[in-house]
C-alpha positions in Angstrom: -24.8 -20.7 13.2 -21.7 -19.1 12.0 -22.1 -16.1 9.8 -21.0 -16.6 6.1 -18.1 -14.1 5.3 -18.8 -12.4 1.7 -16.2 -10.3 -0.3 -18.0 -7.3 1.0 -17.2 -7.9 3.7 -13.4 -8.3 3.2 -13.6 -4.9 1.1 -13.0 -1.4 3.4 -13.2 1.1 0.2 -15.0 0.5 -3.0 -14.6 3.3 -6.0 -17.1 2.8 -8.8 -16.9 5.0 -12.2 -15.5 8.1 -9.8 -15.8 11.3 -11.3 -14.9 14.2 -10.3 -15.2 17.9 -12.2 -14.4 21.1 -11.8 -16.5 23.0 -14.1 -15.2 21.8 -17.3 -11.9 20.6 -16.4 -12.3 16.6 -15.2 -9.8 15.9 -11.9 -10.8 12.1 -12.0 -12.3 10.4 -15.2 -14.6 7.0 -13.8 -11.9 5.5 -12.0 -12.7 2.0 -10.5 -10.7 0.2 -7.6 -10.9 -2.0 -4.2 -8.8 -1.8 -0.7 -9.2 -4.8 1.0 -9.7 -4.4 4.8 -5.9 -4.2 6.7 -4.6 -3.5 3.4 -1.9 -0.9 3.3 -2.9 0.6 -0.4 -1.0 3.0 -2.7 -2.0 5.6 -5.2 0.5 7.0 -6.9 1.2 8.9 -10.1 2.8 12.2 -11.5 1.7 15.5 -10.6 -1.7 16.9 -11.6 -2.6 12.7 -12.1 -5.4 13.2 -9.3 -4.6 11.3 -6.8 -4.3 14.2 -4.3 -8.5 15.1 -5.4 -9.4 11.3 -5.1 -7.8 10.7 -1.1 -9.6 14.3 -0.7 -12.5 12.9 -2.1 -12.7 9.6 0.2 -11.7 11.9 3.3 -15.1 13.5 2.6 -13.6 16.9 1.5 -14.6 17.2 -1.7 -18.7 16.3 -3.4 -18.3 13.6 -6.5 -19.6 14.8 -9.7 -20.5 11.2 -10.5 -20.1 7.3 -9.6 -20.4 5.8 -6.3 -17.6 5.3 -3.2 -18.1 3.3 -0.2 -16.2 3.3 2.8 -16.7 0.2 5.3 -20.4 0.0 3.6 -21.0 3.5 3.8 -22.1 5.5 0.7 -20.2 8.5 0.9 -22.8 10.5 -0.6 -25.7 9.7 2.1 -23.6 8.5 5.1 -20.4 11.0 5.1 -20.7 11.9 8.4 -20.3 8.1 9.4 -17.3 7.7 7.2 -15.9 11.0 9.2 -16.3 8.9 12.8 -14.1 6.0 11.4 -11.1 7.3 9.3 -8.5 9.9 9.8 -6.7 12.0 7.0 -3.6 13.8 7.3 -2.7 15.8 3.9 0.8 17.0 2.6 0.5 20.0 3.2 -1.0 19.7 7.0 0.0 22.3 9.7 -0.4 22.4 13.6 -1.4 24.9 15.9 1.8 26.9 16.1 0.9 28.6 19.7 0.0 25.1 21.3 2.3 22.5 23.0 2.7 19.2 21.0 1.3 17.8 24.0 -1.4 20.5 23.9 -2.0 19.6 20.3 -2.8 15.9 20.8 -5.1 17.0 23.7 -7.2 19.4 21.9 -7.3 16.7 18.9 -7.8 14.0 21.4 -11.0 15.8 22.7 -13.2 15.3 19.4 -12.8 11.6 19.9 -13.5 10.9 23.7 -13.5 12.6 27.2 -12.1 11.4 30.6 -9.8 8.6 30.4 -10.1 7.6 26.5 -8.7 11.0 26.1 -5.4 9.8 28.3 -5.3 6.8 26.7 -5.1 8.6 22.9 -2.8 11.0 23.8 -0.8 8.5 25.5 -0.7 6.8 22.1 0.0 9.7 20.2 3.1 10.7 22.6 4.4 7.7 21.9 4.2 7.8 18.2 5.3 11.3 17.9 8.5 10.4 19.8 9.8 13.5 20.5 10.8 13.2 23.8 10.8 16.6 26.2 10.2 18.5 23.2 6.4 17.5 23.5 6.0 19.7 25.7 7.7 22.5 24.2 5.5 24.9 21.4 4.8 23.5 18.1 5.9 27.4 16.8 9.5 25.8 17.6 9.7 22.8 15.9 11.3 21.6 13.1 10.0 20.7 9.9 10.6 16.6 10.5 9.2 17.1 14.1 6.0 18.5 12.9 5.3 15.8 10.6 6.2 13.3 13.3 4.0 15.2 15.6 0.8 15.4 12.3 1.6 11.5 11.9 0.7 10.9 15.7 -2.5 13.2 15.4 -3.6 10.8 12.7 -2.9 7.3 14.2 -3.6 7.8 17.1 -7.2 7.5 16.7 -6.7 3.9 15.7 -9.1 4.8 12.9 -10.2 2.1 10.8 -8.9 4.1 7.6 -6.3 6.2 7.5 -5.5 8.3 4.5 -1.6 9.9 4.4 -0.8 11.6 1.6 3.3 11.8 1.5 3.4 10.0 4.6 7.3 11.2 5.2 7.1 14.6 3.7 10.3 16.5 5.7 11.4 13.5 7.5 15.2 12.0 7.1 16.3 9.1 6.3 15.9 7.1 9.9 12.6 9.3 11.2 11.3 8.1 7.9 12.1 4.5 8.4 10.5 4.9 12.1 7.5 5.9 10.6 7.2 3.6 8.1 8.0 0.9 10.9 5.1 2.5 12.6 2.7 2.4 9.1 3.5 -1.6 9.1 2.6 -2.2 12.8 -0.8 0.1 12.1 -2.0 -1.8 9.6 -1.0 -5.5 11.7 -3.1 -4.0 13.9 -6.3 -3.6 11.5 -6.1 0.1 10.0 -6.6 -0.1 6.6 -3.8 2.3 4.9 -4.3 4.3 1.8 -1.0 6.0 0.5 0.3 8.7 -1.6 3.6 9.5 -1.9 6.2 10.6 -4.7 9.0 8.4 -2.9 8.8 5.2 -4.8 11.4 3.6 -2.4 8.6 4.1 0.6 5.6 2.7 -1.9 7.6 -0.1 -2.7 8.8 -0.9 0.7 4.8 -0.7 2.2 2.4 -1.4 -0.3 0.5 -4.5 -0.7 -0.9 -3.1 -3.9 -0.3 0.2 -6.3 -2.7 1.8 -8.6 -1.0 4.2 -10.8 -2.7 7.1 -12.2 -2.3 8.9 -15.1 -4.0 12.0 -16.3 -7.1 11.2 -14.1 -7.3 7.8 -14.7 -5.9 4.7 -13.2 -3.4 3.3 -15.9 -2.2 0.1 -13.7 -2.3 -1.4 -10.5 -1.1 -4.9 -9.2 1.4 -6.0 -6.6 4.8 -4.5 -6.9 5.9 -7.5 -7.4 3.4 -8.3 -10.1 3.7 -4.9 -11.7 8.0 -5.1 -11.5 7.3 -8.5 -13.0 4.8 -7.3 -15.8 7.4 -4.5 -17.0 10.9 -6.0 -16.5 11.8 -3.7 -14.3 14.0 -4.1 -10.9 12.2 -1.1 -9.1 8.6 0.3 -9.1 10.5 3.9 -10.1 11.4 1.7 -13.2 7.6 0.6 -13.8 6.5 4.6 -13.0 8.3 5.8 -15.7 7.6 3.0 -18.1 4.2 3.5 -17.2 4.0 7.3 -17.8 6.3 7.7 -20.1 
């Protein structure tokens, strides 16, 4: 008998009433949303909105104060270390070990997620996405800026977690290493990986998301489609509907 497929079970991150304090100042006041599984999701907002604390939050960094998150089913207050097995997170501000190969790197990262041959096979993958050519094997200490993103973006898919939170995916890149990556965003999440996105480039939201929640002095303030959300506001770009929305 075939087994009935319920909205749960289309759903990879639920947010219910999210709240999260520090002392008396509140980061995120009871926000509420949905990513549907293979979604590629964005959060996005002006500085000090909280959407930095809430990917923190669903990457298991940070304790809620109040409200309830589930990743894939799993309560992130009781199963965290569950969530850890199945998502990866790669923050703006993320650094490598300086002293260690590129190739090194993606070994050493490749080793908390399988020995032998499934350790081969991720650091294949993440050669590949890195694309940096001979320079993999040259120390991370020499690197550009846009190379060690490229190299942080690899350490992240590579995994083929079934979440992957990026928080300003491109941060350093150029115009075409940013387009590659994106490219590479869009095939991950054809491939199942449910995306969630931060980023202050409103070109790149626009260009990936499926959907948008925009936050707002720790609350979420809108979210649609861009298309739905360009539509709702008259506005020929989702930088248009930001600063409509902010304003």
């Amino acid at each position: 008998m075939q087994k009935k497929v319920g909205v749960s079970d289309l759903i990879a991150i639920e947010v219910r009433d999210l709240v999260k304090s520090y002392g008396s100042f509140c980061a995120i006041k009871g926000i509420s949303f949905e990513v549907n599984k293979g979604e590629i999701f964005g959060l996005i907002g002006p500085n000090g909105a909280g959407k930095t604390t809430t990917l923190r939050v669903l990457a298991t960094l940070l304790q809620i104060t109040s409200g309830q998150v589930k990743v894939f089913g799993h309560d992130l207050e009781r199963e965290a270390d569950d969530i850890r097995k199945i998502i990866s997170y790669l923050p703006e501000d993320a650094g490598a070990y300086k002293n260690l190969t590129g190739r090194n790197y993606l070994e050493f990262i490749a080793a908390f997620f399988g020995n032998g041959r499934r350790v081969e096979e991720i650091v294949r993958k993440g050669v590949e996405i890195a694309d940096l050519a001979e320079r993999i094997n040259d120390k991370v200490e020499t690197y550009s800026k846009g190379m060690t993103r490229r190299l942080l973006v690899a350490r992240a898919l590579m995994i083929e977690p079934k979440l992957a939170i990026l928080d300003e995916l491109t941060s350093g890149l150029d115009v075409l290493n940013s387009q590659e990556i994106r490219k590479l965003a869009k095939k991950t999440s054809s491939e199942g990986t449910t995306i969630l996105l931060s980023s202050h480039n409103m070109l790149e939201v626009e260009l990936l998301c499926d959907r948008i929640a925009l936050m707002n002095n720790g609350k979420i303030v809108e979210i649609g489609t861009p298309e739905e959300l360009k539509k709702k506001y008259d506005c020929e770009n989702i930088e248009e509907v930001f600063v409509k929305v902010v304003a």
